[in-house]
N, C-alpha and C positions, 0 to 999 in steps of 0.2 A: 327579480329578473336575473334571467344567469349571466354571471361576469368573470372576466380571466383575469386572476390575481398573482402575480408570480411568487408572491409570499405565497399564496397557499401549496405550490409545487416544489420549490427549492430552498429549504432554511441556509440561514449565513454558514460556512465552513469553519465553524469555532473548535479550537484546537487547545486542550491545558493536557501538560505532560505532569500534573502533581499527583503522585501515585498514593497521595494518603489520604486516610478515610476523613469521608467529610467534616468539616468543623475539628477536624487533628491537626493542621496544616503541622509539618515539621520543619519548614521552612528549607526544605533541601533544592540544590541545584539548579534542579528542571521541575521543581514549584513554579519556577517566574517564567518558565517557556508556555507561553500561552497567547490565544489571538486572532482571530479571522484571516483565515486564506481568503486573498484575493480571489475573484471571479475567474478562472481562466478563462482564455478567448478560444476561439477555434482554432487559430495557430498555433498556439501552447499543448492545446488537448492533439491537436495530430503528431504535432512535436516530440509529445509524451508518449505516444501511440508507437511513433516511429524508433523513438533510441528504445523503451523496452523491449521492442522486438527484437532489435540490434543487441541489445544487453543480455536478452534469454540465449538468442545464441553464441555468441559471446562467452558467456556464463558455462554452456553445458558443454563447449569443445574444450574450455579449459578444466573444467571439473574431471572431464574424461578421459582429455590428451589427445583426444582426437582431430587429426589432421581435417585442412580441409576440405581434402576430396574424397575423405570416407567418412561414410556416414555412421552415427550412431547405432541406429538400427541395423547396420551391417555387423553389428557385434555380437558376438556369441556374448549367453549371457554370463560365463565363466571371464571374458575379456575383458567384460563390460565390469566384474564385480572387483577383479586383480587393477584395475584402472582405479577405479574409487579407492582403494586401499593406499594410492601412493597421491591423494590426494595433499598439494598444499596449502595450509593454514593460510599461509600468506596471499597464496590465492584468494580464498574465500573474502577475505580482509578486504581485499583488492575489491571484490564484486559487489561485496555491500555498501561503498563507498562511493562505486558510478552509480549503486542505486540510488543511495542516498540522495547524490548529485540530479539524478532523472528528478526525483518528487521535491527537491527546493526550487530548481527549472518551476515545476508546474505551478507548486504556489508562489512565486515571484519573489522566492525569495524569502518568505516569512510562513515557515520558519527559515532558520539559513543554515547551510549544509552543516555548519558547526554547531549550531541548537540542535537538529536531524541526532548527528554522532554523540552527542551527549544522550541522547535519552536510550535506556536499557534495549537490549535488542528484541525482547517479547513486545514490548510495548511500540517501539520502533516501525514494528513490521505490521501489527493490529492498525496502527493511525495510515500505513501504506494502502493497508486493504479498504478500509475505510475511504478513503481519499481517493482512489480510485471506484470503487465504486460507486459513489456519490458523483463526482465529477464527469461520469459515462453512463453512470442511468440513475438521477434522483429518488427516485421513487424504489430504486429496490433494497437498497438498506435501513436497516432498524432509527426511527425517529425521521425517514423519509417525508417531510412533509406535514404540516399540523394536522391535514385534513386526509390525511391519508387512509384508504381503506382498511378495515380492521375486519379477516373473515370470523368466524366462528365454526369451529373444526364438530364435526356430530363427534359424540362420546365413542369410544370404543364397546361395543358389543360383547353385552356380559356369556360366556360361553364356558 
C-alpha cells in the first residue's frame, strides 16, 4: 500500500568538516566540526532567501564601486574591468563573513559562524552549496533521498 515517508524524501543535514581520507583521521581542527543542521522552518529559509539577495547585491556594488543609482550593467566593459582591478581584499573578507553569518542564521547556529571561518574556503563554500540546495529542493542534490530516482543515461553512439 503506497505511503508518505519523510525519511524517504529528506535525509538528516549531517555535516563533518574532517578533510582526511577515511580511516586517516589526523586529528586536525575541523575534524571535530561535525553534526546535524537543524531543520529550518520557513521563516528561516525566507529569511535566508531575503539577506542573500540583500548580500548578492551588497556584494557586486562593492566589488565594483558602483554607486547606487548606476547600474552595473550600465558599464562599459573596459569600466567594468579597471573596477575589478582596484578591488579590496579587505572587502572580499568583509563579504565572506555576512555570508558566512547568512548560513549559521540558517542552520541555528550549528555550525557557528566561528566553526563556518575555521573551515578552508574550497571546502567552506562546497558545504554552502550544498546547504542551500538541499534546504530549497531536497531531491536535487547528489545523496538526495535513499529512494531517490536513479536514471540510466543510453551509451553514446559509436560513430
Amino acid at each position: 500500500m503506497p505511503a508518505f515517508d519523510a525519511a524517504d524524501i529528506a535525509e538528516p543535514l549531517e555535516y563533518s568538516f574532517c578533510m582526511c581520507p577515511k580511516g586517516k583521521c589526523k586529528g586536525l581542527p575541523t575534524c571535530e566540526i561535525a553534526g546535524v543542521v537543524k531543520e529550518p522552518t520557513d521563516k528561516q529559509i525566507a529569511a535566508f532567501q531575503a539577506a542573500m539577495r540583500k548580500e548578492m547585491l551588497q556584494a557586486a556594488r562593492e566589488m565594483v564601486g558602483v554607486e547606487a543609482q548606476k547600474d552595473v550593467a550600465d558599464m562599459s566593459p573596459d569600466e567594468f574591468l579597471v573596477v575589478l582591478e582596484r578591488t579590496d581584499p579587505a572587502e572580499s573578507e568583509a563579504t565572506l563573513k555576512r555570508q558566512a553569518k547568512i548560513y549559521s542564521d540558517l542552520c541555528t547556529g550549528k555550525p557557528s559562524l566561528t566553526q563556518l571561518l575555521q573551515v578552508p574556503f574550497r571546502v567552506r563554500i562546497a558545504f554552502f552549496r550544498w546547504l542551500a540546495e538541499e534546504v530549497t529542493n531536497p531531491e536535487g542534490g547528489a545523496g538526495a533521498g535513499k529512494n531517490g530516482q536513479v536514471l540510466t543515461l543510453a551509451p553514446p553512439a559509436a560513430g
